[in-house]
N, C-alpha and C positions, 0 to 999 in steps of 0.2 A: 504493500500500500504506500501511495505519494504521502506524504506530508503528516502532521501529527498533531493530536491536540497540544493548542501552547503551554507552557507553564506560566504562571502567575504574570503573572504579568503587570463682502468686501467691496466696497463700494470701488467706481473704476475710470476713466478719462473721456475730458470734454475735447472738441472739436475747437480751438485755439483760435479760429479765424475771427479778427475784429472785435476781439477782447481789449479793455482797457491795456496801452503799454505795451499789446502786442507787435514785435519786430520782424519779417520777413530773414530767416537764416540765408544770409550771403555768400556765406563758407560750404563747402562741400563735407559730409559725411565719409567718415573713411570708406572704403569700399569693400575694406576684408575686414570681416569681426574680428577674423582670429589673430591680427596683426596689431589690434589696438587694444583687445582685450588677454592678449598672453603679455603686456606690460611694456610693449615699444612706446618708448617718450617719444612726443613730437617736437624736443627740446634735441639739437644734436651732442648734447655732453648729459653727464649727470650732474644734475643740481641736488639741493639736502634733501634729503628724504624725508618726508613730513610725519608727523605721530597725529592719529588718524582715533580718534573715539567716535564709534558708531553702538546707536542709545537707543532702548524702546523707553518713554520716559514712561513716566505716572501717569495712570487716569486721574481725573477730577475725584472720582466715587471710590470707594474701596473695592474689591474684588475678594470676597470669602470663601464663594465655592464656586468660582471662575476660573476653570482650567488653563483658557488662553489667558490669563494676567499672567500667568509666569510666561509666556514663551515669546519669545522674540521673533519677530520679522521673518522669515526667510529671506527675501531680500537683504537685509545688512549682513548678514551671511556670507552671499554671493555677492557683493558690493566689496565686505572687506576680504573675500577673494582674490579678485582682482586688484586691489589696493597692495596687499600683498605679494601679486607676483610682479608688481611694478618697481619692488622695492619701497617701500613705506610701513611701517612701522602703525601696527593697527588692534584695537581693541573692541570687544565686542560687550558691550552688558545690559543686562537687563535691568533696569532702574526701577520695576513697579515695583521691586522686590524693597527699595527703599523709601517707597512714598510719604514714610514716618520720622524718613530719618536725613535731616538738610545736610546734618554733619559727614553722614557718608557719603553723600554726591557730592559733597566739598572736598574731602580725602581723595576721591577720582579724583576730581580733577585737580588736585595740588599734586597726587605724586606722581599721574601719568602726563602732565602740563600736556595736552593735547594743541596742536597745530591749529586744527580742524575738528569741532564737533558737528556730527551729524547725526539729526534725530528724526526716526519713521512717525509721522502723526496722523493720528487717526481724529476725527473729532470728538473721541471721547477723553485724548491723553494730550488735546492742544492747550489746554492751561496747565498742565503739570510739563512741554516740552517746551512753553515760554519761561515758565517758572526756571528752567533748568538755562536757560540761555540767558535771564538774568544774573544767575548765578556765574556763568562764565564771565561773562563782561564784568561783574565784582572781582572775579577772582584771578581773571588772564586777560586781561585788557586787548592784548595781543591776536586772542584765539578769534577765530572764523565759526559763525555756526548757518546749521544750512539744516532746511527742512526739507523731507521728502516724505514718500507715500501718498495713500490714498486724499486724506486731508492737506497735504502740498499740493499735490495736482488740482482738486478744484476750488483751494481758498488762497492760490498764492499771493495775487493781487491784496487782498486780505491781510492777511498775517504782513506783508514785506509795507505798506501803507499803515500801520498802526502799532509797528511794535519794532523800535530800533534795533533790538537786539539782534534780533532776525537779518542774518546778511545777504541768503541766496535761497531760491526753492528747488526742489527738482523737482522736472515733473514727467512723471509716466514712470517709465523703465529704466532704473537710475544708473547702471552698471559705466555704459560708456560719458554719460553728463558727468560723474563725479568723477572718473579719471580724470573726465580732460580739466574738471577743476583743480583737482589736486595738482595736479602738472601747471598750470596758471597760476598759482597761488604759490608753489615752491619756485616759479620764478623769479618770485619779485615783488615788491610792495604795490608796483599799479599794474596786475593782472590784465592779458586780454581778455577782455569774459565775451566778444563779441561773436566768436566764431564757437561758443558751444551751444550745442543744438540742447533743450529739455532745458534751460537754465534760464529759472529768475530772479532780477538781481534791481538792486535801486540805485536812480540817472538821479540827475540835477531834476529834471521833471517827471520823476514820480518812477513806481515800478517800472521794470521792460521786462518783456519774457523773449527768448529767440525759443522760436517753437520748436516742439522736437522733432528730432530727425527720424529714421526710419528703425523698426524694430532690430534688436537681434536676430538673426537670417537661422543662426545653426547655435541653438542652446550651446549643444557640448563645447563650441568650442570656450565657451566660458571655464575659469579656472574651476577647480573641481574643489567647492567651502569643504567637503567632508574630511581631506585633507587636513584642515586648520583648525576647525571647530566643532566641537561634541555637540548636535542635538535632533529631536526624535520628528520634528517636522520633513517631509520630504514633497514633495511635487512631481509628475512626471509632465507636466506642462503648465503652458499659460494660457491665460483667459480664456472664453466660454462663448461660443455663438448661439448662447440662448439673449432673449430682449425681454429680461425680467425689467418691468419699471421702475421696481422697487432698489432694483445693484447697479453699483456703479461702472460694474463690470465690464460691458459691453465698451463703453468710452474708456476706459485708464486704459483696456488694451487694444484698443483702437476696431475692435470687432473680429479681429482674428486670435488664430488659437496654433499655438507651436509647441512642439514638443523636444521632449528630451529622448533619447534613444533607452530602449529599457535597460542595456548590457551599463550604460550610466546610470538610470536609475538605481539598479540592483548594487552598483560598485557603490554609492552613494551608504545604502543600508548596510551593507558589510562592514564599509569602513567604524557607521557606529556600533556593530556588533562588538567589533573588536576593542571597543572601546566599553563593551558593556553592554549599551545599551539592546534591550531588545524588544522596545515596543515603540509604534509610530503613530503619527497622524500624518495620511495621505492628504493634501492639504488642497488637491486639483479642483476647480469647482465641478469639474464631472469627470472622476479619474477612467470612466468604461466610455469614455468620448470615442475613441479610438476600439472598437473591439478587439483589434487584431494586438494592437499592442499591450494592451492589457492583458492580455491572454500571453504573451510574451513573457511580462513582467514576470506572471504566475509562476510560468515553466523555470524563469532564470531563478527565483527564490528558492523554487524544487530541485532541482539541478546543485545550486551550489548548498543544500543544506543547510538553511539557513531557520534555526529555531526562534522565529518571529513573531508578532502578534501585531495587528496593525487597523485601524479605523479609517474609511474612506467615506465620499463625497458621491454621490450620481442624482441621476434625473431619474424618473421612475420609467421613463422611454430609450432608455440607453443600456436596460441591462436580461438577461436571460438566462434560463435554468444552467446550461452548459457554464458560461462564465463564469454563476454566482457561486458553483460547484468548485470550479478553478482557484478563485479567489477565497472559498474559504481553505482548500487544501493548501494554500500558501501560507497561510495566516490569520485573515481576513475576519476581525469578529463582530463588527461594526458597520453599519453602512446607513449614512442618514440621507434621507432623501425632502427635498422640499416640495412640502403639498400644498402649504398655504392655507386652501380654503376648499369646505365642502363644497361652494356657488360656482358653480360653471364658469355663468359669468365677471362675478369676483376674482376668481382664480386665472382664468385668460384672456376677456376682455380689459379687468383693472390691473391686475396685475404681470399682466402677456408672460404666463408660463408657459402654456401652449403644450398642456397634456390633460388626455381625456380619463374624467376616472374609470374606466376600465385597465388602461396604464397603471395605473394608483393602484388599485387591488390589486395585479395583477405583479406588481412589484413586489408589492408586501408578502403574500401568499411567497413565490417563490423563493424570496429571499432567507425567510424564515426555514422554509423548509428545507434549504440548504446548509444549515445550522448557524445561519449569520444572524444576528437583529438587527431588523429593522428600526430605526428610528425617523420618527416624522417631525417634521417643523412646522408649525402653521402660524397663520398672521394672522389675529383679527384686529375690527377698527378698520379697515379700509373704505376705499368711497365707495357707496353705495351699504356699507355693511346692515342687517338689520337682525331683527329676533329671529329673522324667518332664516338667513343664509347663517346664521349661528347653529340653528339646529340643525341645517345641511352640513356643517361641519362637524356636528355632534355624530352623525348617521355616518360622516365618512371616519370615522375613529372606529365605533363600532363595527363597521364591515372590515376592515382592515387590521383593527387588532395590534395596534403598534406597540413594543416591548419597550420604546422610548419614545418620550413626547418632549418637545419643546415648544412653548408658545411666545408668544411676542406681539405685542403692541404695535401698531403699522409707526413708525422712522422715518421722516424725509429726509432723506443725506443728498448734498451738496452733489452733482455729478449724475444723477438719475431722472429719467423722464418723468419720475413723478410728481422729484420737487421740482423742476423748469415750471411745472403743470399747475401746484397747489400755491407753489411761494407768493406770486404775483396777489394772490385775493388774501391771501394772510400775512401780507404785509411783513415776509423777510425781506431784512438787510443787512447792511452789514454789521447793526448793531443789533441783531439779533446774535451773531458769532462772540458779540464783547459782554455778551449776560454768561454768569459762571453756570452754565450749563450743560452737558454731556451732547445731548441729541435734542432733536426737536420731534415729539409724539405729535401727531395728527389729531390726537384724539384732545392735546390740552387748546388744539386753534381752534377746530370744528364746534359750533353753538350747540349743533346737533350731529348726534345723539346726545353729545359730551362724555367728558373724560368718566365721569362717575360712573354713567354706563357701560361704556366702554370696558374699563376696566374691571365689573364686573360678567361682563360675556370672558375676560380671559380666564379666571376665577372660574365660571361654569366649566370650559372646557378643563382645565385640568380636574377639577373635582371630578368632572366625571369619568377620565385618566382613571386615577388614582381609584376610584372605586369601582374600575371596571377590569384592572390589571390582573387581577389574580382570574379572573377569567379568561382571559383572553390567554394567559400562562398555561390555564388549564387547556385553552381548546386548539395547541398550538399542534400541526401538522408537516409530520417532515416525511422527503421523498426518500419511497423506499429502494435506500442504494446501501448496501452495505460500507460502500468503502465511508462512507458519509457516517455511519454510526457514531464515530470516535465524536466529531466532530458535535454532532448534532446533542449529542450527552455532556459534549463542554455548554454548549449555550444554556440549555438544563440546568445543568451544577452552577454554571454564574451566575443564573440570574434567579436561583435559591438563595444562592450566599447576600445575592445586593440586597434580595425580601427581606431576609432573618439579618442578616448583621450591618449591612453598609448602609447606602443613598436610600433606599425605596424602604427601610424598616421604620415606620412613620405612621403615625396614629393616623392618618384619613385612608390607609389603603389597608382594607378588610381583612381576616383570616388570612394575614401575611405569611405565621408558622405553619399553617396548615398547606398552604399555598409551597411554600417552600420544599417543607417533605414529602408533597407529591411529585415536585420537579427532581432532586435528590433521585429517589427513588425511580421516577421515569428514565434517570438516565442513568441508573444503574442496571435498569431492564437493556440498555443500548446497547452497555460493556461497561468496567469495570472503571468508572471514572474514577479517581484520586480525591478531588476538588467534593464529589458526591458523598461518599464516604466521611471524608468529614465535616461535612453537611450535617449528613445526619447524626457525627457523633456529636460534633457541640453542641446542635439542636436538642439533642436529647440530653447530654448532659447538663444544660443551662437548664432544663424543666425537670431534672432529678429521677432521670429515666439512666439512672448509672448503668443497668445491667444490660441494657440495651447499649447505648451507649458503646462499650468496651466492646461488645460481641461485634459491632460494624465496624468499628475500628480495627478490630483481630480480624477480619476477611480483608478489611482496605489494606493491612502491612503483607498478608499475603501476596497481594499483585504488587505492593509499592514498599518494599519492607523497608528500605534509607529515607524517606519521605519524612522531613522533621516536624511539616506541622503534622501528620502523623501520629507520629512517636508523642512531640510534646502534648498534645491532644490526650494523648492515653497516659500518659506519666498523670496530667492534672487529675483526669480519674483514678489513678494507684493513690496518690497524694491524700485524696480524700475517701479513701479506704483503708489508711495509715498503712500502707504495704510501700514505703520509701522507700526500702533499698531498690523495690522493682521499679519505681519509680525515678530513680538515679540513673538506674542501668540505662532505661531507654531516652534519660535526656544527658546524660555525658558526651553520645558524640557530638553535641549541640550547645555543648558549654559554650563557644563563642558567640552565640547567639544570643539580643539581651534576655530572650524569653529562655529558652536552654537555663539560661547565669541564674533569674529570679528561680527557677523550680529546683536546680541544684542547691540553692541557698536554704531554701524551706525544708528541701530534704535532710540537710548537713543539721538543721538545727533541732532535729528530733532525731537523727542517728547519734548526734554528737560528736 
């Protein structure tokens, strides 16, 4: 059999023509990527190498159980890549990790005295990347800062008009614009900044942008970030030829979509194996865009052996039983797909998703049954939204069955057809961007329905999530393939463990232990999972079913005997049956472990 169960494991660019400040680029674009982007200066000597800090800053709001707050960019990545093979001296950090603390983004920047800072802004983390570019101009008079990303690209006029700190934007695909800045910048105190294309910068009379130039042609030839830097984001391409109104998508990458070669993608993930890591976020807005390559990817992960675990991105019209088969034998235990909204016309007239729900089900059903979970995103609040297209939504949850839900409040972001569409009658401008506020909700401008509403239709739709999941757990159907069992008995065991112990063990989701032990159990009916096994031992041990308990445990070390949660699982139960010494035995080879250390401790203090 291929592949194994694992172990534990954006908004986008406007159209540039006749924009305030806009400048026709008079310079020509190099004509070979790989000649500007493998680190040839356009300088004929070597000038000083610049030290290069590239920053995801703080959001405005805190982020508690916000998986993306930790993770940085992948673009500064691939930005201080290339920065890299040019010779320059570059740092990468994640700064949300510091929101609390001014003293240590003071420390960066005193002991790394950066040349050049550069910060990705999104509009939820543009008052905490001004805040930080105050702070440089306090602290390095000298230093250059320059914003890019999705929030560069369609507020540059914005930011570089209202806030001195701010010295240059990028905009779109920042790989070759920050070269060629850094290279202008290491020349000399009066930089030419007129011949780079993607770059906004401030004139005696007000911003200018030289618009940008043309994509990157051939991804690979970009330096390869996994080389230089440890982390679990990966992409096999760029942007998306879908025309959601709501992303920015379609404009930051100008409406095309390129790829990476999958024999790079896969060198990409190995390199962080090797480094540890072994879990990902495919991060493509439609990673099965491409079938043929996707299915590639699959084969290269199976081929080189690579014990991974990994969460992706698609359209509910871009994927198929064959695939979702492939993709979970690689890894694959995630796949969120955007639904949006039960209203037809919600979903494809307001929102131009442009899939029919039969796609929808048809996603979900096979996905699932391939032992991956589905998870759905839906929006409500949109225009038109009412009682009536809320309980169309409610009815597509139910036919569907989603093992994960996220909902959301409809977002105008700067760069989308929706807000071109809504701002003009709700009266944004640019001092709507200088209120300390994160995003702009539809639902706080709109009279009607209003926010209060509003925000209770999203309220509805999860409560009814939450109290319909252990159903939907229950009535889950997987295709009968044997090579699939392993698989299908991991989804089983996880998403008992998330009911009974993690995310989903929460008082509004019903008969969660009961829910749990029949998932456990289903997929100890599959094969002999690990993860199920001690499911059902803790399960039962936390409700004082000791003898139970131990006896699932003594069949789980038969198929997994070295398995430490395991072992330490059943030691707790000798522990509380005063049989220490057996209770030692099975957690000594686990002493390093801090759970192993506490059970060896308890035990030493009643052996003596």
């Amino acid at each position: 059999m291929r592949g194994r169960p694992p172990g534990p494991g954006p908004q986008r660019r406007q159209t540039h023509e006749g924009l305030p400040g806009t400048r026709h680029h008079q310079g020509h674009p190099p004509a070979d990527d790989r000649a500007l982007l493998q680190g040839r200066s356009r300088f004929s000597r070597r000038l000083k190498a610049m030290r290069v800090l590239l920053a995801y800053p703080p959001c405005l709001h805190p982020r508690v159980n916000d998986p993306d707050a930790g993770v940085v960019p992948m673009g500064l990545y691939s930005i201080g890549a290339v920065l890299l093979k040019a010779g320059h001296e570059v740092r990468v950090e994640n700064l949300n990790s510091s929101r609390d603390n001014v003293q240590a983004i003071g420390s960066l920047l005193r002991d790394f005295s950066p040349d050049l800072v550069g910060l990705s802004v999104l509009n939820a983390n543009r008052w905490g990347a001004v805040a930080v570019c105050r702070m440089v101009r306090a602290l390095l008079p000298g230093c250059k800062t320059v914003f890019g990303g999705v929030g560069a690209t369609f507020l540059w006029h914005f930011f570089l008009d209202h806030f001195p700190e701010i010295d240059f934007a990028v905009l779109g695909e920042g790989e070759q614009t920050m070269l060629l800045l850094v290279q202008a910048l290491e020349a000399g105190k009066n930089p030419d900044l007129d011949d780079i294309p993607g770059l906004a910068f401030r004139t005696d009379s007000g911003p200018s942008l030289i618009p940008p130039g043309p994509l990157i042609r051939d991804l690979d030839s970009l330096p390869d970030p996994s080389r230089h830097f440890a982390f679990q984001h990966l992409a096999l391409s760029r942007g998306c030829p879908g025309r959601c109104t709501f992303c920015g998508s379609p404009r930051f990458w100008q409406g095309r979509v390129r790829f990476h070669s999958p024999s790079r993608f896969v060198d990409q993930m190995e390199n962080q194996v090797g480094r540890g890591i072994r879990f990902f976020y495919v991060s493509d807005d439609t990673f099965t865009l491409d079938r043929n390559r996707a299915l590639a990817v699959c084969r290269e992960i199976l081929d080189r052996d690579l014990d991974v675990t990994w969460f992706a991105i698609s359209r509910v019209d871009r994927v198929d039983p064959e695939l979702l088969a492939w993709m979970r034998r690689a890894g694959c235990i995630q796949i969120s797909y955007g639904v949006e909204s039960g209203s037809d016309f919600i979903r494809n007239e307001v929102l131009g998703k442009g899939v029919s729900r039969q796609d929808i089900v048809n996603a979900f059903v096979w996905t699932q049954a391939s032992g991956i979970l589905a998870r759905a995103y839906f929006i409500y609040g949109s225009p038109g939204e009412t009682e009536a297209t809320i309980e169309e939504s409610i009815d597509l949850i139910r036919d569907i069955k989603p093992l994960g839900l996220i909902t959301y409040s409809l977002h105008l972001y700067p760069g989308t057809d929706l807000f071109d569409r809504l701002a003009p009658a709700h009266g944004l401008t640019d001092q709507t961007w200088l209120t300390p506020v994160e995003d702009i909700l539809l639902a706080q401008l709109a009279p009607e329905p209003g926010e209060k509403t509003v925000l209770t239709w999203g309220r509805k739709l999860r409560r009814v999530w939450h109290s319909e999941l252990p159903d939907f757990a229950r009535a889950l159907e997987f295709a009968p393939d044997d090579e699939l069992r392993p698989f299908q008995a991991d989804l089983c065991s996880r998403l008992g463990l998330t009911l009974a112990f993690g995310d989903l063990a929460r008082e509004d989701i019903p008969d969660r232990e009961d829910t749990a032990e029949y998932l456990f159990s289903r997929a100890l009916d599959l094969c002999p999972d690990r993860r199920a096994f001690l499911g059902l031992g803790m399960l039962w041990q936390r409700s004082g079913r000791t003898e139970e308990s131990m006896k699932i445990l003594d069949r789980g070390l038969t198929f997994h005997d070295q398995d430490m949660d395991l072992c330490l699982c059943q030691a707790v139960n000798l522990l509380g049956l005063g049989r220490n010494a057996e209770a030692a035995i099975l957690a000594e080879p686990f002493a390093d472990s801090p759970r192993g250390t506490e059970i060896l401790k308890a035990c030493r203090r009643t052996l003596g």
